[in-house]
C-alpha positions in Angstrom: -132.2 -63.7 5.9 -130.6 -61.0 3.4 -127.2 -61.3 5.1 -127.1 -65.0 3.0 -127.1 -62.5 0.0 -124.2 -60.3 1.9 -121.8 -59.0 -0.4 -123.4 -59.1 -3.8 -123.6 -56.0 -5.7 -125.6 -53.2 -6.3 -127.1 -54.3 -9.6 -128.3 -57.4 -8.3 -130.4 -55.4 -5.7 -131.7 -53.1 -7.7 -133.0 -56.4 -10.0 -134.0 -57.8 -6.9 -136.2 -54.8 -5.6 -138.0 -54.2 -9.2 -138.8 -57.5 -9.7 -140.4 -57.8 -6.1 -142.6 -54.5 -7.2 -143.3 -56.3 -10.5 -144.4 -59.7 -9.1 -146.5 -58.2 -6.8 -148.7 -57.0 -9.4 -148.7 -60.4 -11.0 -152.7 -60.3 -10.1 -154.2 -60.8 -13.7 -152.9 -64.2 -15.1 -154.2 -66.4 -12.1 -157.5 -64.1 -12.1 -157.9 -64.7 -15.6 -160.7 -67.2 -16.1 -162.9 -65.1 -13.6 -162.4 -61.8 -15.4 -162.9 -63.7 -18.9 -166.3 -65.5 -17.0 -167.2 -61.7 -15.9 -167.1 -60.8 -19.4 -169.4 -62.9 -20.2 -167.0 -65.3 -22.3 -168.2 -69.2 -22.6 -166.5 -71.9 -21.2 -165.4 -73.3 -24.8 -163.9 -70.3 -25.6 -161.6 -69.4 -22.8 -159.1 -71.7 -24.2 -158.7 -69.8 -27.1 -157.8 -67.0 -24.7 -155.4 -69.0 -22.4 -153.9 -71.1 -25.1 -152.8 -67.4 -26.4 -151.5 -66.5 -23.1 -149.3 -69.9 -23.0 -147.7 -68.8 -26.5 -146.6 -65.9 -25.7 -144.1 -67.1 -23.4 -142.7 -69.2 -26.1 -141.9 -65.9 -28.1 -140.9 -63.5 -25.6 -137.9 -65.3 -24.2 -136.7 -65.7 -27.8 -137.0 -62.1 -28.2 -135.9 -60.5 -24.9 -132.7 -62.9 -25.2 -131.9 -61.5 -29.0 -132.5 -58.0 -28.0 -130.2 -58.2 -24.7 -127.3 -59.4 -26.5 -128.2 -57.0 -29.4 -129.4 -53.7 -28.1 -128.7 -54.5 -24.3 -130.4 -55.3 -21.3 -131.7 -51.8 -20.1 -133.5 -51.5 -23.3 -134.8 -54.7 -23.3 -136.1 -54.6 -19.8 -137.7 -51.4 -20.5 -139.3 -52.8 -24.0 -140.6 -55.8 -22.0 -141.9 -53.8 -18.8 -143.6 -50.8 -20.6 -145.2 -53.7 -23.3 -146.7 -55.2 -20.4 -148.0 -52.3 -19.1 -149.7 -51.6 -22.4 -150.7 -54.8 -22.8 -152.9 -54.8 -19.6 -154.8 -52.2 -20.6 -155.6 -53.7 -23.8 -156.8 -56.7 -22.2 -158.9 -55.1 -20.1 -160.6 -52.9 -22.8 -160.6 -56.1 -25.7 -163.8 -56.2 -26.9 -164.2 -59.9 -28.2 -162.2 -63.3 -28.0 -159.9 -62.2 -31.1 -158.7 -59.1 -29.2 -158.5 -60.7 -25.9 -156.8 -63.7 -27.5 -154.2 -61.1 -28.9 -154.1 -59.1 -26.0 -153.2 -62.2 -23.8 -150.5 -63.2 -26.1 -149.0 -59.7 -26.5 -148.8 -59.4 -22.5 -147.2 -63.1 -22.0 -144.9 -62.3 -24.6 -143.9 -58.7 -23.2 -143.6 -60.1 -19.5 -141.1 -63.0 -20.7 -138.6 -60.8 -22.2 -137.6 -59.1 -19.1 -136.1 -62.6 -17.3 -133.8 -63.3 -20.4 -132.3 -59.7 -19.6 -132.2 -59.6 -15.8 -130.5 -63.0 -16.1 -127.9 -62.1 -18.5 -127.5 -58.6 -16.3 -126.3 -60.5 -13.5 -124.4 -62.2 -15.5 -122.4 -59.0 -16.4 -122.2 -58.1 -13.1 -121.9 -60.5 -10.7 -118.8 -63.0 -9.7 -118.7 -66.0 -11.2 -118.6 -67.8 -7.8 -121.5 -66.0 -6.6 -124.1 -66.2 -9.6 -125.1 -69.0 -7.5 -126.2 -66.9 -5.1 -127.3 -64.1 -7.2 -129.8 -65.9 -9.2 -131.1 -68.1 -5.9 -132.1 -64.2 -4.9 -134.0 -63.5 -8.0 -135.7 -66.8 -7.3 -136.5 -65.4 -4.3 -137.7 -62.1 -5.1 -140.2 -64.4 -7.5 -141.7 -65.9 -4.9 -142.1 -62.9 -2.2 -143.7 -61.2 -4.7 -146.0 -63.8 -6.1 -147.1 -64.7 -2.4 -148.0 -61.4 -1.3 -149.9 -60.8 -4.9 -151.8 -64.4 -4.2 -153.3 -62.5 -1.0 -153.9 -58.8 -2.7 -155.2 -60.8 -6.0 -158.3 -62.2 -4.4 -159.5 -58.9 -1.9 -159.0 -57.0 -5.4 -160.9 -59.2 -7.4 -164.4 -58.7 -5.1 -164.3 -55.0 -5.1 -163.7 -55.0 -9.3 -161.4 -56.9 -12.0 -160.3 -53.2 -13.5 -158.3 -52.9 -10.1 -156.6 -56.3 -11.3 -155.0 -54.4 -14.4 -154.3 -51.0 -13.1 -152.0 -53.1 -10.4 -150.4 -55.3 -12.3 -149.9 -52.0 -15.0 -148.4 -50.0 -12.0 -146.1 -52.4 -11.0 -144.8 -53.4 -14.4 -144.4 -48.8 -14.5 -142.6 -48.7 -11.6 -140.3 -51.6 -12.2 -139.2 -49.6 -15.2 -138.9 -46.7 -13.3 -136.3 -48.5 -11.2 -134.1 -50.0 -13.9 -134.3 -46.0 -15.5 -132.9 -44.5 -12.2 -131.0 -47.4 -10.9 -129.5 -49.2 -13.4 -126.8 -48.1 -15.9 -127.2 -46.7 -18.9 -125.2 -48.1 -21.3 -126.2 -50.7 -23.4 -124.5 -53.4 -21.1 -124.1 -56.6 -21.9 -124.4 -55.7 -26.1 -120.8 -56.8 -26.4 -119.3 -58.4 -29.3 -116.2 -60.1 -28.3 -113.6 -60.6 -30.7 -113.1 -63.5 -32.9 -116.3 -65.4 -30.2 -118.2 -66.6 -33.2 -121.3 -66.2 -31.4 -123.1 -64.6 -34.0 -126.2 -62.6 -33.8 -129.0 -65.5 -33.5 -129.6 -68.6 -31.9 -127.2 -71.0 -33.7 -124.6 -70.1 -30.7 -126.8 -72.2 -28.6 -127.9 -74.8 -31.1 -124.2 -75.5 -31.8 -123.6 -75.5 -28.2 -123.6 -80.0 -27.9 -123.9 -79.4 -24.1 -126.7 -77.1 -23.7 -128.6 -79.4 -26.5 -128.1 -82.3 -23.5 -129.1 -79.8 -20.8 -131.9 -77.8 -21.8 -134.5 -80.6 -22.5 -133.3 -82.3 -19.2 -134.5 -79.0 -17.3 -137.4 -78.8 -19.1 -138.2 -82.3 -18.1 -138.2 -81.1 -14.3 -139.4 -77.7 -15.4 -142.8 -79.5 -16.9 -143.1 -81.6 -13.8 -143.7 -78.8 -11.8 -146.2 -77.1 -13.9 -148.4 -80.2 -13.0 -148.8 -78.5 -9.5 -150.8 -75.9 -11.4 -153.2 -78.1 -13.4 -153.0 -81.8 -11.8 -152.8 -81.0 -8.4 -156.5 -78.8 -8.9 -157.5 -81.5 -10.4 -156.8 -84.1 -7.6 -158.4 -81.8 -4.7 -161.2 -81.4 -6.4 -161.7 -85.3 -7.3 -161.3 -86.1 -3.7 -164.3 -83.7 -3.3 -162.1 -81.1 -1.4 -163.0 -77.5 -1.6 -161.1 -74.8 -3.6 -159.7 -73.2 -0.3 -157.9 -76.3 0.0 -155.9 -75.4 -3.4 -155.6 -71.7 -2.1 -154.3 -73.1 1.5 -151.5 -75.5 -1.0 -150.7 -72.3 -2.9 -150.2 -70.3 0.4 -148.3 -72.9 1.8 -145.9 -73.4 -0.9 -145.3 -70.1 -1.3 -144.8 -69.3 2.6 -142.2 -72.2 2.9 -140.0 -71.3 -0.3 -140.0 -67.5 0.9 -138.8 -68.7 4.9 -136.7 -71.7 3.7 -135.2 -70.3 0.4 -132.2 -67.8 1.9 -131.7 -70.8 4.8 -130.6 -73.2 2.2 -129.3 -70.8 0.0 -127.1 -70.4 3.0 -126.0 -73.9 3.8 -125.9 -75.6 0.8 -123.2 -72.9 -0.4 -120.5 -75.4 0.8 -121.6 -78.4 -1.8 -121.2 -77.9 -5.6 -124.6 -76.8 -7.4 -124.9 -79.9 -9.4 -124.9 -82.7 -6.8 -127.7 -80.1 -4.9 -129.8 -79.4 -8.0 -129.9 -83.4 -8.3 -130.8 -84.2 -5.0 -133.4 -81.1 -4.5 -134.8 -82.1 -7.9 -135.1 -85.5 -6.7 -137.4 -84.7 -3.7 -139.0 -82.1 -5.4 -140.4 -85.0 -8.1 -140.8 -87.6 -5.9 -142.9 -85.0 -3.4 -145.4 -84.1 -6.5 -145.4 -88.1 -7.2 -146.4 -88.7 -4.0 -149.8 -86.7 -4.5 -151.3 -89.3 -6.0 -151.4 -91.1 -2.7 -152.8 -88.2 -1.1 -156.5 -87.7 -0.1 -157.0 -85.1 2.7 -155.9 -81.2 3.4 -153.3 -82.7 5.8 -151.9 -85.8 3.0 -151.9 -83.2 0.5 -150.4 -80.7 2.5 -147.0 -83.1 3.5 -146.6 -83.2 -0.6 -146.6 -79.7 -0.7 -144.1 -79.6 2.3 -141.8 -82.1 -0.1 -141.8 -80.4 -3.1 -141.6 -77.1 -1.9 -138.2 -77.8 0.2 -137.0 -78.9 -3.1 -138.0 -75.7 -4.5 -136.2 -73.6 -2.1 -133.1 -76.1 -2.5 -133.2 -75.4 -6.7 -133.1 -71.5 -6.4 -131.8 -70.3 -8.5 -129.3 -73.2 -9.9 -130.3 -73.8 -12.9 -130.3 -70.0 -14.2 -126.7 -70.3 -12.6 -125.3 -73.0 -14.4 -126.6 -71.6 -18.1 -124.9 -68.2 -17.1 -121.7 -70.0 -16.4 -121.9 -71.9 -20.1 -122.5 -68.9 -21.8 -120.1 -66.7 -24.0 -119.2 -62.8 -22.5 -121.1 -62.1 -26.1 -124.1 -64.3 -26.0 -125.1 -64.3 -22.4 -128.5 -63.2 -23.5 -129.8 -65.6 -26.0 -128.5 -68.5 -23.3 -130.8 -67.4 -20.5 -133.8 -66.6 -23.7 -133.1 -70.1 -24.1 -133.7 -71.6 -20.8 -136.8 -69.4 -20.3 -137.7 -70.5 -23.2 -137.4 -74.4 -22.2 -139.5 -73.7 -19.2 -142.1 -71.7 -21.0 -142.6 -74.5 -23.3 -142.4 -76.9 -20.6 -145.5 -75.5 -19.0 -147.1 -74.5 -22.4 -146.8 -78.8 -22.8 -147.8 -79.6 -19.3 -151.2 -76.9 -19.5 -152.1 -78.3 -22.8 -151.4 -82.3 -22.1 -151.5 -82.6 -18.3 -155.3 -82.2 -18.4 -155.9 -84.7 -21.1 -153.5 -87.3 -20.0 -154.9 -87.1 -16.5 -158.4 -87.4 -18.3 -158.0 -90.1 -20.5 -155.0 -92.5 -19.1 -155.6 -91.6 -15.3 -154.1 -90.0 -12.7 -151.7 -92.9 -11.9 -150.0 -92.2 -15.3 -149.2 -88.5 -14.5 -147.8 -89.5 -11.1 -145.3 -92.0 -11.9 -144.2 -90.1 -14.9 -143.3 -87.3 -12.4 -141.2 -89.7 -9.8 -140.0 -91.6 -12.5 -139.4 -88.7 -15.2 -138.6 -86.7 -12.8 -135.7 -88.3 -11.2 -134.5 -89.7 -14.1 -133.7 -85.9 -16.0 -132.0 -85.0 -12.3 -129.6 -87.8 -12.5 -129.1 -86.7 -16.2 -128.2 -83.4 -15.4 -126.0 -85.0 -12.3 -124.3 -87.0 -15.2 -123.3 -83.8 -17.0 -121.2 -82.1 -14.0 -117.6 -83.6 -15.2 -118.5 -81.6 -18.5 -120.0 -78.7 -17.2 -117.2 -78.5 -14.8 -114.9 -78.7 -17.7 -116.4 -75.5 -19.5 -116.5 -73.7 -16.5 -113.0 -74.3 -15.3 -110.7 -71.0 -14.9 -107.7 -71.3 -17.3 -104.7 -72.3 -15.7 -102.2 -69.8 -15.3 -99.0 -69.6 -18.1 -96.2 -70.7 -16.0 -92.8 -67.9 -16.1 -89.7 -69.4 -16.8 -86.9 -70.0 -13.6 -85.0 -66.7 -14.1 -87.3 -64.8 -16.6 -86.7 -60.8 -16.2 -89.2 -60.1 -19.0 -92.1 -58.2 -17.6 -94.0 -57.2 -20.1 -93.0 -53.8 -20.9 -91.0 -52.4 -23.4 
């Protein structure tokens, strides 16, 4: 499997090997309801705490994107890792729903500004026609992580939530230990290119007519997945299906992106990444649609089987195509921005899934995802003559027939 990532550099390792440790502490958030119901917390307050959690990933991509592009990524990586780490701890030790609410939003926020940074890191470092690749192995490295925590999360959990934190704290440490020893340490990326116009905030995005067209289309596909984490519960259990069916969908998505990921990574290298975020898109909407015609482990686990071939057929595409949009300058605040798109996304879908799927029906929720869902791919598809437009290397000045200058004086 890692010889379809063959060839890319050392930096892109070294982000693929911390962010594996890191994700395989990722124990807390999914635990969180249990530790907060440990506590001793009701029921009508937990949202308080989760909503918290939820808006912290709206602020930390804004600010790990600012800070790469204005202190660099190193920094920001560490500022985000090591703010994580703290956080933990003061979640664990919150006495009331104030502090935990604060604690929950401080750790969201830390955790998010390390993906702005990473992304804008391979940016830097990688070739332009293999960021494709490159970010399709951060996917990956996502997803082995997550998988393996999924397993360690719940063995964890019955012999005591403190081993929860100190995990997920240890990991976030010793991420940060490897971007200290392995990555460089200059302030990379914290360029300012001459006459760019980029500026120092967000406007270089705003402005950017192309990336106001593409960002709400990914965010549309973005929020459709996040159903998977609140609709798809809520289906299983309505058929009167146990929660080990959930934790068997969970395991089996995550098995199949981890197996099938580098195998399509492989062989859809040939086809240009628009036409193959479309069509993976496509099936990945239409395979979540099709839950609401599901009814048993075995129905629900041939949606699963859809959508998550459509995951592993994404990647890492769309982190890919913002890198390539981006100015040398501002490489940053564009991937803040897309992780900002998808944590509102899911901070949308968490909030309004439940309630629409409540009050309008489940029906509702399905067709908006085949119908919404495909609809935003073939959007994005519409967008490739532009996108290959910016992306386009400049045409060489021609010499003219019988021209001796060379350059030097």
């Amino acid at each position: 499997m890692l010889s379809t990532f063959s060839g890319l550099p050392r930096t892109a390792w070294v982000v693929f090997a911390g962010t594996v440790v890191n994700r395989l502490g990722y124990v807390v958030t999914p635990f969180l309801v249990f530790y907060l119901g440990s506590r001793g917390i009701p029921t009508t307050q937990t949202p308080y705490v989760l909503g918290a959690l939820g808006a912290g990933n709206l602020i930390g991509p804004v600010v790990g994107g600012l800070l790469a592009d204005r202190v660099g990524r190193r920094p920001t990586m560490l500022t985000g890792l090591i703010g994580t780490a703290l956080a933990q701890g003061l979640l664990f030790a919150a006495p009331n729903v104030v502090t935990l609410a604060l604690a929950a939003a401080l750790l969201s926020a830390a955790g998010s500004m390390v993906s702005p940074a990473s992304g804008a890191l391979l940016a830097d470092t990688v070739p332009a026609e293999r960021q494709r690749t490159a970010f399709s192995l951060l996917h990956w490295a996502i997803n082995i992580g997550t998988a393996v925590a999924g397993m360690l999360g719940g063995f964890l959990a019955t012999h005591g939530y403190w081993l929860l934190f100190t995990l997920d704290a240890a990991t976030s440490l010793a991420f940060a230990l490897i971007v200290v020893a392995l990555l460089p340490g200059a302030k990379t990326g914290a360029v300012r290119t001459a006459g760019s116009g980029s500026g120092t905030g967000y406007g270089v995005v705003f402005r950017d007519p192309l990336m106001r067209v593409l960002l709400p289309l990914l965010g549309i596909g973005l929020a459709i997945y996040s159903l998977t984490e609140v609709c798809l519960p809520l289906a299983i259990r309505d058929h009167g299906l146990p929660p080990t069916t959930l934790g068997l969908m969970a395991t089996l998505n995550a098995a199949l992106v981890v197996v099938l990921q580098p195998i399509a990574t492989n062989f859809l290298a040939r086809f240009p990444q628009i036409p193959v975020y479309v069509c993976a898109s496509a099936l990945a909407s239409t395979g979540i649609a099709l839950t609401g015609v599901a009814h048993d482990t075995w129905s629900y686990g041939g949606t699963v089987v859809l959508w998550s071939i459509g995951e592993a057929m994404v990647g890492g595409i769309p982190g890919a195509i913002v890198a390539s949009l981006a100015p040398a300058d501002a490489r940053g605040r564009y991937q803040g921005s897309y992780q900002w798109t998808w944590g509102i996304a899911r901070f949308i879908t968490l909030g309004v899934g439940t309630t629409v799927y409540a009050t309008a029906g489940p029906a509702v929720i399905w067709w908006f995802s085949a119908f919404a869902g495909i609809g935003s791919a073939l959007g994005v598809g519409a967008l490739a003559p532009m996108i290959a437009r910016r992306t386009a290397a400049p045409a060489p000045v021609p010499v003219p027939a019988g021209s001796t200058d060379t350059g030097c004086q």
